[in-house]
C-alpha atoms as one frame of an Amber mdcrd trajectory, in Angstrom:
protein
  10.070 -12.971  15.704  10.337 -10.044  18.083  12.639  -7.757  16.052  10.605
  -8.268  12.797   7.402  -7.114  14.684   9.323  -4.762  15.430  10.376  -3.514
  12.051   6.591  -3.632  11.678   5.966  -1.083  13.809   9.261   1.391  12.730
   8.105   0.741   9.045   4.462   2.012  10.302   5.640   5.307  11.962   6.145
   7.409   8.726   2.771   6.790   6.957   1.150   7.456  10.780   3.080  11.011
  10.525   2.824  11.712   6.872  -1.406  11.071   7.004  -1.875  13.391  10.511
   0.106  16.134   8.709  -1.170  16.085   5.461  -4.819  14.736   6.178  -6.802
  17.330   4.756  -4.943  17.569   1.469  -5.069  13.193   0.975  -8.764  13.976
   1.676  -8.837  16.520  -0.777  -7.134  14.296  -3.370  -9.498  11.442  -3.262
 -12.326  14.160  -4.718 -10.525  14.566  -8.060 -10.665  11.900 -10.314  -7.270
  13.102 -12.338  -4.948  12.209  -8.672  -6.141   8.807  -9.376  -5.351   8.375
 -12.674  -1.653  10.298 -11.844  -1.778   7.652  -9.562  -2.384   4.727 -11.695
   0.812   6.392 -13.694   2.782   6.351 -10.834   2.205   3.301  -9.593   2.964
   1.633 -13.469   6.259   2.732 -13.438   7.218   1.976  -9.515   6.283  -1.442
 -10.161   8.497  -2.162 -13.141  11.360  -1.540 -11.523  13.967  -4.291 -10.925
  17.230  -3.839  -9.838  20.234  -6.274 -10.520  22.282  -5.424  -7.420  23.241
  -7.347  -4.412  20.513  -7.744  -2.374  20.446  -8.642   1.357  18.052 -11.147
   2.990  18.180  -9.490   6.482  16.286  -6.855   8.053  17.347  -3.866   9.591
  16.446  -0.602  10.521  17.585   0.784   7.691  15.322  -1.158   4.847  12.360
  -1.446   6.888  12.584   1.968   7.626  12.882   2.825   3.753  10.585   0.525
   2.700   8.002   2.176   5.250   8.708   5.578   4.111   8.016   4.355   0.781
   4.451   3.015   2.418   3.381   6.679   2.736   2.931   8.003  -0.940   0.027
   4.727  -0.813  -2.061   7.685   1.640  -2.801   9.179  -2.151  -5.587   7.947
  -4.242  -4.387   5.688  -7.068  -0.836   4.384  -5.396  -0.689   0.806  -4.838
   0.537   0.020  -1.517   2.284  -3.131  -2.220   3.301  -1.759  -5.120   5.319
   1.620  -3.173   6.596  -0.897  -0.266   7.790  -3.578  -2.571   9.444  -0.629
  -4.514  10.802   0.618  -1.160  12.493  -2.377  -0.435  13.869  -2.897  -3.582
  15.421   0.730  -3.151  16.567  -0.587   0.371  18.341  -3.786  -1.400  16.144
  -5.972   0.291  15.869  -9.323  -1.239  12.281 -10.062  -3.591  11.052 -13.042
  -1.076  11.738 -10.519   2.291  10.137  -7.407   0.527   6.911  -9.315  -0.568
   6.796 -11.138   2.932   7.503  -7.457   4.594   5.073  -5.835   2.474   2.626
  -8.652   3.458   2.823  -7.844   6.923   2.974  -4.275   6.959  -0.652  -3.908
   5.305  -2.197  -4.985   8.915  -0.703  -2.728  11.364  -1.893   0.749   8.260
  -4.968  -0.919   7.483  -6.620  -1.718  10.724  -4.606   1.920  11.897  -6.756
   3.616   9.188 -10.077   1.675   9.778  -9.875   2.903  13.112  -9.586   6.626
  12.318 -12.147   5.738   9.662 -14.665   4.901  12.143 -13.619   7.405  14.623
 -14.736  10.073  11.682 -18.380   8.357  10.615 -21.627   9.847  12.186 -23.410
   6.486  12.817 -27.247   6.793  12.429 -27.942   3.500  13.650 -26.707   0.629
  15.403 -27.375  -1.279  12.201 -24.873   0.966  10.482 -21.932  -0.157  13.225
 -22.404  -4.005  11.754 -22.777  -3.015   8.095 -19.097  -1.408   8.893 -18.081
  -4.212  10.589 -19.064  -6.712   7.871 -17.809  -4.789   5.401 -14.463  -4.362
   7.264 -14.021  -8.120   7.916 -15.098  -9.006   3.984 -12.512  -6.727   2.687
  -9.876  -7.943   5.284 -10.792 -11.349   4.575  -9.981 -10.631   0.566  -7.094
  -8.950   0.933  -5.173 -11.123   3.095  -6.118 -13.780   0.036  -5.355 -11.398
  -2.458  -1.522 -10.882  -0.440  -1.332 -14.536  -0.248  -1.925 -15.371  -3.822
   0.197 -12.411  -4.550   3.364 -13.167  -2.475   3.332 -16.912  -3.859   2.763
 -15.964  -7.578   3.257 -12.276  -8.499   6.776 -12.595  -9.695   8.535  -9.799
 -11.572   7.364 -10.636 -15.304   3.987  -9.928 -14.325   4.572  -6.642 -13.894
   4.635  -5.443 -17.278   0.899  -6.967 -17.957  -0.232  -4.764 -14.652   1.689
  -1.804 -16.003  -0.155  -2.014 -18.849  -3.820  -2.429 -17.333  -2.668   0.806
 -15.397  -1.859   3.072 -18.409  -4.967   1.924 -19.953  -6.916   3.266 -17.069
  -5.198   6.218 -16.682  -5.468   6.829 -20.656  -9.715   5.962 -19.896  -9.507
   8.484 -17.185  -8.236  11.205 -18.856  -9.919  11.098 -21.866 -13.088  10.582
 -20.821 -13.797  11.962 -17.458
């Protein structure tokens, strides 16, 4: 569908802005253990949220656009992605089914985005290092598309609470012991 690829690439735009403007202080963030476990906070209560209003099934500029805006705070260490879009598009009143399929979808245009830059910053020593990069690009591609897969067809709503959990027990681990 043209206009959902297109949605894609609106819900894109603001994590593209939000990461060239604040690029040195995300970089910053991922040196201090304590933004992840604030992270690991944040993301525990995002995901436990579950409105009860009407819902649409349709996309639009506006709920993509929310939904992508939502995408951005996942540029700080600790933030689940899926976890900020699908809360996005719950914000947006879009429907559980179209948030997880739009959330889905939207990891490929940030992700390969972001390996790019990625690359673009890395002093390669060595041809050998390019394919090391490359293997380890298409390994973790590989698992995450599985890992979307398995979670769009059975992450459901009560399973939140039991990830909820596993985050406040890191983020307790984190900042009592580090």
């Amino acid at each position: 569908n043209f206009m959902f690829l297109i949605y894609l690439i609106i819900a894109t735009i603001p994590s593209i802005i939000v990461g060239f403007l604040i690029k040195p202080l995300i970089e910053e963030t991922f040196n201090n253990i304590y933004f992840v476990g604030i992270g690991f906070l944040l993301t525990s209560l995002i995901i436990l949220y579950n409105p009860k209003k009407t819902k649409t099934n349709k996309y639009n500029l506006k709920n993509t656009l929310i939904t992508g805006l939502f995408q951005s705070f996942a540029l700080l260490p600790g933030i689940s992605r899926s976890g900020t879009t699908m809360f996005g598009s719950k914000i947006a009143k879009l429907d559980s089914k179209k948030g997880k399929k739009f959330t889905f979808f939207l990891l490929f245009p940030i992700s390969i985005g972001s390996t790019i830059l990625s690359i673009l910053d890395i002093n390669f020593i060595n041809g050998n290092m390019i394919i090391l990069y490359l293997i380890a690009f298409i390994s973790a591609f590989i698992f995450s598309f599985i890992s979307l897969k398995l979670f769009i067809n059975k992450f459901n709503n009560k399973h939140n609470i039991f990830f909820s959990i596993y985050l406040w027990f890191v983020s307790f681990c984190i900042f009592t012991f580090l």
